[in-house]
N, C-alpha and C positions, 0 to 999 in steps of 0.2 A: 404321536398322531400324524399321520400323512397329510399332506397339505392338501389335496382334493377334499380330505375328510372335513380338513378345520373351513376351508373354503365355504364349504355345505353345509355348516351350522352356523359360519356367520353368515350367512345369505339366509339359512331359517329366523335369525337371531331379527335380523334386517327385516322382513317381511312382517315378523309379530309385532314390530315395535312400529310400523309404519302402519300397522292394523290399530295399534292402540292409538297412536298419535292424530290418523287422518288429517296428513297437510296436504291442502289444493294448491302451493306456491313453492317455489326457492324458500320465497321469506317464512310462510307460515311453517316450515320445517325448522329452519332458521332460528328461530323464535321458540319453537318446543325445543330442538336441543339446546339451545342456552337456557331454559331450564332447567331441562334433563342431568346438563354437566354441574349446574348450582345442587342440585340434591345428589348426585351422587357422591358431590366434594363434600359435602355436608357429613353424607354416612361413612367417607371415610377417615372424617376426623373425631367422629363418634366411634367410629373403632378403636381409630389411634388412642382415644382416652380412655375407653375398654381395657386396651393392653397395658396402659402405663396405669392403671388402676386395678390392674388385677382381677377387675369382673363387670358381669354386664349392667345396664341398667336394669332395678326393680327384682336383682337379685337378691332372695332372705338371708342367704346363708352367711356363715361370721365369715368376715373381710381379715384380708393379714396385714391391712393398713385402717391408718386414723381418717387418711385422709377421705373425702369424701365430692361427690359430682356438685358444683354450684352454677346451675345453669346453666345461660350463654349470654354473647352478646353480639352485636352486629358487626359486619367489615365488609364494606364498599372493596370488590377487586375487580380488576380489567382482564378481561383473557380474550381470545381471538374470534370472540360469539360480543363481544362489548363489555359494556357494564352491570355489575349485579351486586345484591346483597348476599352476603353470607350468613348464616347462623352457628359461629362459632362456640362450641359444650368449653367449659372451664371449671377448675378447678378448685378446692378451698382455699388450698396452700400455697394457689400457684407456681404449683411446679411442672405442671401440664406446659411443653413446647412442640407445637404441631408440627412432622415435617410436611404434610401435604402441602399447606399454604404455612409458610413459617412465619411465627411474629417478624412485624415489620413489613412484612411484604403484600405489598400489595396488587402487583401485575403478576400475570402468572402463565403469559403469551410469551415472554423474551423479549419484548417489545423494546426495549434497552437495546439490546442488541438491530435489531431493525430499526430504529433513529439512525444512530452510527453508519449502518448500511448504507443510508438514505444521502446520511453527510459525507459519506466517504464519496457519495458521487456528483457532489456539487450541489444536490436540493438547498432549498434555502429554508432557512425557518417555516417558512405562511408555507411552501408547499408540504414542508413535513408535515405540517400540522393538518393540513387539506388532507393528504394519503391518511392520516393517522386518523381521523374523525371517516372518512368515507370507509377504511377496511374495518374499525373498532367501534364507531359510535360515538365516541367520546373525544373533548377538544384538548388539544397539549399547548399550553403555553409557553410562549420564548424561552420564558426564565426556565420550564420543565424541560427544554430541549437543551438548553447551555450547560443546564445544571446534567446532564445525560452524559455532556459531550464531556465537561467537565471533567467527569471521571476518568479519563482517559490517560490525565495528566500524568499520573502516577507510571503509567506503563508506558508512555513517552520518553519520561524524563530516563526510565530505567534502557529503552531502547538504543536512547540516545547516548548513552555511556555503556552500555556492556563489552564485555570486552570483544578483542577480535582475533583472528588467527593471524598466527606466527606471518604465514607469507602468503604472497598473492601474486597469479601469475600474471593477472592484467589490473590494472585501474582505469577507467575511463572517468573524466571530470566535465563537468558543462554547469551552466547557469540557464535560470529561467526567471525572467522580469515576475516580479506581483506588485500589485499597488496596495501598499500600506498605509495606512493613517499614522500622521506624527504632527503632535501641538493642531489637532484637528484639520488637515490638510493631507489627500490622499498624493503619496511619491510613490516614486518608483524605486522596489528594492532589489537586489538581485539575490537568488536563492540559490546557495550550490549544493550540487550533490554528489556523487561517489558511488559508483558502483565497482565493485570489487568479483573477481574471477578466482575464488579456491586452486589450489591441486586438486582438484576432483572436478575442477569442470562447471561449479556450482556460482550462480547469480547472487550475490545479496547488494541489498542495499546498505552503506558503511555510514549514511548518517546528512545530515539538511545544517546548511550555516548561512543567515544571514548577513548580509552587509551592505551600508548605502557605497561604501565605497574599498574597491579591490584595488589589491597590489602585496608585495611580495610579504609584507608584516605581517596580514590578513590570512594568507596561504600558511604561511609558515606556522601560526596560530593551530591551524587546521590538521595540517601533517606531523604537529607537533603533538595534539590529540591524538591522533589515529595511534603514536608510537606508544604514547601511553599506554593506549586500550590493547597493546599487545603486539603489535607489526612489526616486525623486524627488518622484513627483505619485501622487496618488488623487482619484479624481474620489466616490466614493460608499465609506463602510464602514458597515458593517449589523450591527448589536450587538443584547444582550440588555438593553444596560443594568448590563453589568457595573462592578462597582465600580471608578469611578478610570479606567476606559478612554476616557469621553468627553473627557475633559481631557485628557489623557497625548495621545490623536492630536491634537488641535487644536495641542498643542503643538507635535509634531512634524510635524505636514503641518495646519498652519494653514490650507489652503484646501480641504481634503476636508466634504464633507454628511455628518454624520453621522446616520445614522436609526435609531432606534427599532424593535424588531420586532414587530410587530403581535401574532402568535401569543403572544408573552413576556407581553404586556401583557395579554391575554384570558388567560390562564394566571392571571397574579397578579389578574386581577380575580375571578376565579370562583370564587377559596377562599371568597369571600363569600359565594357563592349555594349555597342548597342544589341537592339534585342534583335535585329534581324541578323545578327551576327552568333548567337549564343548556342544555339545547336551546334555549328559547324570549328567553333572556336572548345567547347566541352568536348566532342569527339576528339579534337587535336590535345586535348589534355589529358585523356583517358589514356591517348597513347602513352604518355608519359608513363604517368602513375602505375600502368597495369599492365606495364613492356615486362618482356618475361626474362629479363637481364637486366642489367644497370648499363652498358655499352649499348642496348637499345633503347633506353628512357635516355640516357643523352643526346644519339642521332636525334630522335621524338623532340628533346629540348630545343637544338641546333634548327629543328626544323620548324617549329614553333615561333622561335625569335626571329628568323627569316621572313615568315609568310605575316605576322601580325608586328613583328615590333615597331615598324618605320609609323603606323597609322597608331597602335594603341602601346607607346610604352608605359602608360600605369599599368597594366594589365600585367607585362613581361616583367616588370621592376618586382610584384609582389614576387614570381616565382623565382627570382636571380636570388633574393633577400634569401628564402626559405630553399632551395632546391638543395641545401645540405641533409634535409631532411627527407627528400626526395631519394636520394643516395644511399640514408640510411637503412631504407627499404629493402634494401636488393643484397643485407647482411647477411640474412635469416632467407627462409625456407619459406614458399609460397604460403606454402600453411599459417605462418607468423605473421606476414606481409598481410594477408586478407585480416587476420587478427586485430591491426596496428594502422593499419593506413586512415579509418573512419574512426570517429567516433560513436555510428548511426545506435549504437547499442543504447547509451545510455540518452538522445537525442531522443527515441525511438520512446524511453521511458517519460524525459520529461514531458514531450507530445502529451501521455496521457494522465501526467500531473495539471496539464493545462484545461482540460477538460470540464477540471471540476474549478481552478484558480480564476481563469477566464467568466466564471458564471458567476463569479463575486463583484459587487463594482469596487469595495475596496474592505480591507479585512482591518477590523478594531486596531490590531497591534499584530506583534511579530508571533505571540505563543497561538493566537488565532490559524495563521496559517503555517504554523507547526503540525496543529493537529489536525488540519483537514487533511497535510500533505502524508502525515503518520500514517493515518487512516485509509488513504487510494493506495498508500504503498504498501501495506499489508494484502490490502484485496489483490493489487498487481501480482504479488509476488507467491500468493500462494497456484500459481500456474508453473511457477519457478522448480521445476521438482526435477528435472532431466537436465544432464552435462549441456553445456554448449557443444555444436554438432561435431561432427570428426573430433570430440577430446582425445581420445586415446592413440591416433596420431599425430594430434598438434603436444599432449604430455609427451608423447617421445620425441619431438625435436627439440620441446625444452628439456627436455633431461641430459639429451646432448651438448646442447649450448649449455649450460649454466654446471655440468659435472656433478648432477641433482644425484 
């Protein structure tokens, strides 16, 4: 049937039925098809017991079963018109299993799914339950939302250990503060995370750990995981300079470049500078970092310590400390270097973990904000679907460098 065709009988179909119905409202339409969709569910689970019965109702003829129709019974379900009764046909033997509305089930909107959606963005209980009552009619309790959320747990737990791939051409690592409750007093925890660059170019997220307190035990814990779950090789990971991290990988992926994040480093240097000074003191760091050689990021350096160091030596001390990493930069291929030098990639991500953490004043316990952070990361990541940009010329300089 041509789509004009089918067009023009659902536009007749539409016009007889709003002939029969006569609604003078949004709602009073509203209101007749939530009706409409209870009897229609109605006669297709009188079908469905037709078919698994062999024949219709108030049929004489002999039956090739014993069994036999034993009326119905009621069931309260929620679909996307509100709340309604059902009049469910059943069976002697009970062996009748509906699938239009299947035993057990009671919602028949996905509305499970829509909570989740809701939590994945920060809403808090009282508003889930506010959206949930204004679009469905009907009110959802705390316990009906935990217990939603609940479920999730299983595909967390499984998330959070599945394996991973052989190798990865970048890692980037950061933390994001939450405040957690422990012995009934909300702290501050730190949450790390891990974002991982395929051979192909591909985003994933590699997994959340928390801990009130970092250092190189803690890291190694982590990397020591990851080896588990399948990792072999890293060719580049891209830190803040978190404590105990640089050692902890060396230890366990001895042959990864570890770099320094340029932006961390301009961060820690500029508490030293006042603020009428921070534009013009950034500019003179740019040169640095984004000099198109390493003999010109030196000059840049030389002239940096010159012009700022007599007035702000904290500022110059951080980059004397770190400028090996500075150096490291100008190894690799411009392509590598924009790759390596930030972190902003996975910075970029927690930003919009914070979104939804920030709208909490403090989360029950730790599997709490496992599964909000599960949740926005899922939604984050299914945009995730295209290489990082220029992949197939940044894969051919690492296939040069590394003799891939």
């Amino acid at each position: 049937m041509a789509k004009k065709e089918r067009n023009e009988k659902r536009s007749q179909l539409f016009r007889e039925l709003l002939a029969e119905l006569k609604p003078t409202s949004a709602a009073g339409l509203q209101g007749s098809l939530k009706e409409m969709f209870g009897g229609m569910l109605e006669e297709m689970l009188k079908a469905e017991l037709d078919e698994e019965l062999g024949y219709e109702k108030h049929d004489q003829t002999e039956k090739a079963t014993s069994n036999r129709r034993n009326g119905s019974y009621e069931k309260q379900i929620r679909s996307s018109l509100g709340e309604q009764t059902l009049s469910v046909p059943r069976d002697r033997q009970g062996l009748f299993e509906p699938q239009v509305v299947p035993n057990g089930v009671k919602d028949v909107t996905g509305i499970e799914e829509k909570v989740l959606s809701m939590y994945a963005k920060g809403m808090s209980d009282r508003d889930i339950s506010y959206t949930i009552n204004d679009i469905y009619g009907f009110e959802m309790s705390h316990d009906t939302i935990s217990r939603i959320v609940d479920k999730i747990t299983p595909k967390l737990t499984e998330w959070q250990s599945r394996p991973l791939e052989e190798r990865y051409s970048f890692l980037y690592m950061d933390a994001l503060m939450v405040d957690i409750k422990s012995d009934g007093k909300a702290m501050k925890k730190a949450v790390y995370s891990i974002i991982g660059i395929n051979e192909d170019g591909k985003k994933d997220v590699l997994g959340f750990w928390i801990s009130e307190n970092e250092g190189s035990h803690f890291w190694l814990s982590i990397l020591d995981e990851l080896k588990n779950r399948g990792v072999k090789k890293v060719f580049f990971a891209c830190i803040d300079g978190l404590s105990g991290l640089e050692e902890a990988i060396k230890t366990v992926f001895p042959e990864t470049i570890v770099q320094r994040c340029m932006v961390h480093l301009v961060r820690s240097s500029v508490k030293y500078i006042p603020t009428k000074h921070y534009k013009e003191f950034c500019s003179d760091l740019k040169a640095i970092y984004q000099a198109v050689s390493l003999s010109a990021a030196q000059a840049a350096f030389e002239s940096l310590k010159e012009k700022w160091g007599k007035n702000y030596p904290g500022a110059i001390k951080v980059w004397m400390q770190n400028f090996s990493h500075v150096e490291q930069l100008f190894n690799y291929p411009a392509e590598i270097r924009k790759m390596i030098y930030t972190t902003n990639m996975i910075e970029a991500f927690n930003s919009a973990l914070r979104k939804v953490t920030n709208r909490k004043a403090a989360f029950p316990n730790n599997s709490a904000v496992l599964k909000i952070l599960f949740l926005r990361t899922i939604d984050i990541t299914k945009k995730w679907t295209a290489p990082v940009q220029n992949w197939a010329i940044i894969r051919g300089r690492l296939d040069v460098l590394f003799n891939i």
